[in-house]
GUKE-242439 format. One record per residue (C-alpha): x, y, z. Coordinates in steps of 0.02 Angstrom, whole numbers, plus 50000, padded with zeros to 5 digits. Layout:
GUKE-242439
XYZ ...
end
This chain:
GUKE-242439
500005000050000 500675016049961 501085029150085 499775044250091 500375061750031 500925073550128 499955088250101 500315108050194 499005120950220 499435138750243 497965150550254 497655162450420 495725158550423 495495145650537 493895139250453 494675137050298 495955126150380 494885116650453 493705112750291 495185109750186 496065098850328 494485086950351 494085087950135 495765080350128 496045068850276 494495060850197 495195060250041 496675048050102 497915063450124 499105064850261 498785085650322 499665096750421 499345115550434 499945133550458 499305147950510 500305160150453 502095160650348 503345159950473 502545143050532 502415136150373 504385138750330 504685132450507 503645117750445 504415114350286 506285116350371 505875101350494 504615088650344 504685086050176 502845089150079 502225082849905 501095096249898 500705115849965 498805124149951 499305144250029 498235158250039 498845170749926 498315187650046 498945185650232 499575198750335 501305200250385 502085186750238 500975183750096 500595167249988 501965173349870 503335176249989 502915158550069 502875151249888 504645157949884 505375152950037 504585133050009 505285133449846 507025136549904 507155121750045 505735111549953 506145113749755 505055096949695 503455103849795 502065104349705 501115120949752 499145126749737 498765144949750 497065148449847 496315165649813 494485174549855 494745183049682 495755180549511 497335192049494 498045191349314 499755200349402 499995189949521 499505172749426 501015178649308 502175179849466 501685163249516 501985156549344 503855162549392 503995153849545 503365136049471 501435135249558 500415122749488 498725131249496 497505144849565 495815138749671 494545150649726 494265147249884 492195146449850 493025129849723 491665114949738 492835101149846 492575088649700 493765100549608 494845101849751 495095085349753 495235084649579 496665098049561 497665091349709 497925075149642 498235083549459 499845094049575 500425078549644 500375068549481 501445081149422 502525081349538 502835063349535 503105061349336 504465076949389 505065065749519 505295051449384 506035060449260 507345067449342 507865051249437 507855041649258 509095056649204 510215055149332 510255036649315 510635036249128 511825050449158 512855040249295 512755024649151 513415036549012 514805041649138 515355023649182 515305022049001 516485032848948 517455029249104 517815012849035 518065016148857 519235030048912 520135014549021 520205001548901 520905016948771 522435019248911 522665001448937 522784999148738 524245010248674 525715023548766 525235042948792 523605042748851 523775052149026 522445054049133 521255067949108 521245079549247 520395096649272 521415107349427 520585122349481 521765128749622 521535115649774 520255107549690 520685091049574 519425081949454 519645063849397 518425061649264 518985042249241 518675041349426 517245053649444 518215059949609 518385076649662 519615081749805 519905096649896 521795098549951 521925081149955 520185077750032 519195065949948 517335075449924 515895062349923 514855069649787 513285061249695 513605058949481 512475074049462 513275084449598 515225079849520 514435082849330 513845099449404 515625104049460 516465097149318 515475108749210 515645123749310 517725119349340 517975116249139 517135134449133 518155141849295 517835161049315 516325161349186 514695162349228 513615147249165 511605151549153 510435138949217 509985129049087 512015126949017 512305119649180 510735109249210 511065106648984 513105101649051 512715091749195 511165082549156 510905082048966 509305089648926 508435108348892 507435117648999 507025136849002 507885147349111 506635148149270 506685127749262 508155126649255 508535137649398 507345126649516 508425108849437 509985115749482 510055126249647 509725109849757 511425101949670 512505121049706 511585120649891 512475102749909 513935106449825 514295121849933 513935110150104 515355100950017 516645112249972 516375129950056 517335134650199 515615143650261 514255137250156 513305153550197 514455163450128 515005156749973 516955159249913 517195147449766 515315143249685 514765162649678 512895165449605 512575178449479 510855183649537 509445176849410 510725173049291 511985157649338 513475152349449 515345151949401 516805144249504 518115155249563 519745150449598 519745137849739 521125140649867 522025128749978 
end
């Protein structure tokens, strides 16, 4: 049996909570909710969600702020937009930040339901896609690995390519990176990420190069940006001195990342 979805409601009405939290507990949905946006982040810092329904006008942080914030520690979230009227403005700024849809909140809960498990059937085929990437990406890499290999093994001067970026050393054959000496345990997408950015050092790479580089497929600009900041968030855990304040993966806001010079 599969495990139920776990589903976050922001909205400061308490009555709307409540309707939505028993609509969907009968539904087969795992819900937990938030009253306001500070909770919610709190929330979605501690549990991961499949799937977000926020009220787009709440005082303090509004729906698109919170939208913001979950889509930074929660990139794969699939997120529903409930309003008590249409805004084209703001439907185009959620566009931007990847929602899924807009509800009314006066929506019949048969269409609710309906769009809820459209978000999350989304989110799953997402989920898929990218997992089937990274998989044939990691297949194409041992690939080439051993062709490169059996190439060596087969005739004189074929070194070993190597990419150096000051402290920083790249096997490709290997798919190792090391830091002065220290072996970094990176995933095949996170060293493919790298290895594009360190072949590249001191340009900036948009988006969708990198996510084009590292994972082998297009994607505009704003997608591209959601596939590939999870991978620089785990490569900077990995390699910064002070992951907070990035020295060596430096972002160029809304545009791309480059790789400075990596000292010792």
């Amino acid at each position: 049996m599969s495990q139920a979805a776990q589903i976050l409601i922001v909205d400061d009405e308490s009555s709307i909570r409540l309707t939505l939290s028993a609509l969907l507990k009968r539904a087969g949905f795992e819900v937990t909710s938030a009253e306001n946006g500070p909770e919610a982040i709190a929330l979605l810092e501690r549990q991961a969600f499949e799937l977000m329904l926020v009220d787009l006008k709440m005082p303090g942080m509004d729906g698109m702020q919170v939208v913001a914030a979950a889509r930074r520690r929660q990139p794969d979230l699939a997120i529903i937009v409930l309003t008590g009227h249409g805004s084209l403005e703001t439907a185009v700024e959620g566009l931007h930040q990847g929602v899924f849809d807009y509800l009314l909140k006066t929506t019949e809960p048969a269409q609710v339901i309906e769009r809820v498990k459209a978000g999350l059937q989304a989110r799953a085929q997402r989920v898929r896609e990218r997992t089937l990437l990274d998989v044939v990406g990691t297949a194409v890499q041992e690939l080439r690995g051993a062709q490169n290999t059996s190439s060596a093994d087969s005739g004189p001067g074929n070194g070993e390519r190597a990419i150096t970026v000051g402290a920083l050393h790249l096997d490709t054959w290997r798919q190792e990176a090391t830091l002065g000496g220290r072996t970094l345990a990176l995933t095949p997408t996170e060293f493919r990420v790298l290895l594009c950015l360190a072949e590249h050092a001191g340009t900036m790479l948009s988006y969708a190069h990198l996510v084009r580089c590292a994972q082998g497929y297009d994607s505009d600009e704003i997608e591209a940006g959601e596939l590939i900041k999870p991978h620089i968030h785990h490569l900077r855990q990995k390699l910064e001195p002070d992951p907070s304040a990035p020295r060596y993966i430096l972002n160029v806001r809304g545009k791309g990342y480059l790789l400075s010079p990596v000292g010792e």
